[in-house]
N, C-alpha and C positions, 0 to 999 in steps of 0.2 A: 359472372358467378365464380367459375374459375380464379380472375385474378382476386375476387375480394378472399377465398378461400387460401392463396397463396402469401396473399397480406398478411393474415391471421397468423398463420404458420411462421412465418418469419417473425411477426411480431412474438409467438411461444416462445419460439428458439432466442430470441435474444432476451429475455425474461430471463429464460431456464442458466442462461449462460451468465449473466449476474448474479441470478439469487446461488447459483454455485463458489460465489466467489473466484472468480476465475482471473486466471494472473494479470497481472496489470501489462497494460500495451506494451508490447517488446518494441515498437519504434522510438520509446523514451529514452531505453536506456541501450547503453553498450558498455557492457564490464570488461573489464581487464583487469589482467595479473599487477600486484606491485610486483615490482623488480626485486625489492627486499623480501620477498614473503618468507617471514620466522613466523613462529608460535608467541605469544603473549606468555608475560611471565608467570598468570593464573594458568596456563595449559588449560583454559577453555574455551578462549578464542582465539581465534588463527585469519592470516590475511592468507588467502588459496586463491586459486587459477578459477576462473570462474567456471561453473558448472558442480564443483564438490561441494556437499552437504555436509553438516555437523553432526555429530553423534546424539545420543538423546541427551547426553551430561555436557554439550557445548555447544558452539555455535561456531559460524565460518563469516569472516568478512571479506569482502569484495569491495572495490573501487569501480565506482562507473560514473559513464557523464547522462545527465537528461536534462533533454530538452525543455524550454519556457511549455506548462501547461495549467488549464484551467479546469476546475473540478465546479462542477453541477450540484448540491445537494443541499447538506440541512445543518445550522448548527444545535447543539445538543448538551444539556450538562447533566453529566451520570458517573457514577463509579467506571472504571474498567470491564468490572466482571459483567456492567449492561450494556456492553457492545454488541453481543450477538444477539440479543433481542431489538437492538437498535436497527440491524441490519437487516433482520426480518421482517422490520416492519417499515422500513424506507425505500428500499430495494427499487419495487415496483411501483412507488409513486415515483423516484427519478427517474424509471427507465418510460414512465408513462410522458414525463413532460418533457424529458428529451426526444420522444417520437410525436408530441403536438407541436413542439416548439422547433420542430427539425432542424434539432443538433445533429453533427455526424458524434456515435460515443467511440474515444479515443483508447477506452481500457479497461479492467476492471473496476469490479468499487473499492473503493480507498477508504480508510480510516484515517482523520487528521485528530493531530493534537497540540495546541496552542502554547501549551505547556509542556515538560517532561513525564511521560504519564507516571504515574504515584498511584496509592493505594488508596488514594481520597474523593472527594468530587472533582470531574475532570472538566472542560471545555472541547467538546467532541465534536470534531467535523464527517458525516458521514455521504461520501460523493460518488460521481465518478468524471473522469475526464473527457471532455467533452471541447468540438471544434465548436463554432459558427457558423449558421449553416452558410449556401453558398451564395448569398446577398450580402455578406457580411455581417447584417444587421444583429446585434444583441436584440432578441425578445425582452419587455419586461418580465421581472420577476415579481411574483405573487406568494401569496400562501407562503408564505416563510424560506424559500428558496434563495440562495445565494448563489453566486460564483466567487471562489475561492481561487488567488492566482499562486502557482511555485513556479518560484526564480527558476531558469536552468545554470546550471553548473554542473562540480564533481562533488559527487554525493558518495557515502560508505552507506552499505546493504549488506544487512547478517540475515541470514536465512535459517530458521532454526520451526523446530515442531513444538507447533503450540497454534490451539484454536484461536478462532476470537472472542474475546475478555481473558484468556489465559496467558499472554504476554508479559505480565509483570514482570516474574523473576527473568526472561529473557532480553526485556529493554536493562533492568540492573545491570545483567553481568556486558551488554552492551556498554552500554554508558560508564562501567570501570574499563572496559577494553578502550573507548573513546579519551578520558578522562588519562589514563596512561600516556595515548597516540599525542595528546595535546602538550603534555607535561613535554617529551622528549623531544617534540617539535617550536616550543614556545608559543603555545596558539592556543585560545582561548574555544572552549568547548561549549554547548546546553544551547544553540542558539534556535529559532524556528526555522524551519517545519519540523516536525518530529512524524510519521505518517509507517501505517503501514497497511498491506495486502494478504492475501490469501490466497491458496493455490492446495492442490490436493495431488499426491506423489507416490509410486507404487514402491512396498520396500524390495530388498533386495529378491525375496523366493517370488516376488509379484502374484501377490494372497490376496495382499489386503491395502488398503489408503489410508496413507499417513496425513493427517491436517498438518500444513506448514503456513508459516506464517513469515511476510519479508520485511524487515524494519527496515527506515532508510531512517538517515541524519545526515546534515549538508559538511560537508568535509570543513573542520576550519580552517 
């Protein structure tokens, strides 16, 4: 009785800790400084030492590497703005069939997008990362469930405040900071994955929580 009691609990706690949106697995990535860190010629993005945040009028890039990973969830086609009713209502059907199908989960949940997300109908991945359990064995999948793979490499991550489906104007002024990076490097930009996470940050007087949101795009 005790352990089914302790099952239960753990299975709350890891519920609670998804539908919180909570930051996606630090074993993925490792950020580092560029060498060159200047300001962008818009002054509202900036390549920074990792750990410094954007202001509410900009955002901050970082360069980091992550690892080959595999996302667990659902695809989905919806506006932007019905991403966080997407998440609500997913949530705890992946975290249920990653604890029947005993995956170990590798991170938060992830938002994917197939495309550059836009103001339109989108092609929306909504996941989280997830291992195999320890037979190796992939389960099938059912009920509309996919695995989704990202490449590992070096990926660019702006960290900026914005809920989920309120991301538009910050993937924009992203994607003119990228669109720049690519011009002066001769490198072709827009390619897949385009993805991002969620995390919640206390401001400076630590009152109140700020909704942040982490874009990633694969470095060209």
């Amino acid at each position: 009785m005790i352990f089914v009691k302790k099952r239960l609990l753990g299975l709350m706690g890891l519920g609670f800790c998804v539908l919180s949106s909570c930051q996606n697995g630090n074993k993925q990535e490792q950020p580092f400084a560029d060498d060159n860190s200047v300001q962008s010629d818009s002054g509202h993005v900036a390549i920074a030492d990792a750990g410094l945040l954007g202001s509410d009028t900009g955002i901050v890039v970082i360069e980091m590497h992550r690892e080959t990973a595999q996302l667990l969830g659902f695809w989905q086609q919806m506006p932007l703005s019905g991403v966080k009713d997407a998440i609500k209502t997913n949530a705890q059907l992946i975290v249920n069939r990653i604890v029947n199908d005993k995956y170990k989960m590798e991170g938060g949940l992830t938002v994917l997008y197939k495309e550059f997300p836009s103001s339109g109908s989108l092609d929306v991945f909504v996941g989280i990362p997830v291992k195999s359990r320890k037979d190796g064995k992939m389960p099938p999948l059912t009920d509309g469930f996919v695995i989704e793979n990202l490449d590992g490499g070096n990926y660019f991550k702006a960290t900026v405040n914005a809920e989920p489906g309120s991301t538009l104007k910050s993937w924009e002024a992203f994607n003119k900071w990228m669109k720049s990076y690519a011009s002066k490097n001769g490198t072709i930009t827009g390619e897949y994955p385009f993805f991002e996470y969620f995390q919640d940050s206390r401001n400076a007087e630590m009152t109140t929580t700020v909704g942040q949101a982490v874009l990633i795009m694969k470095k060209p």
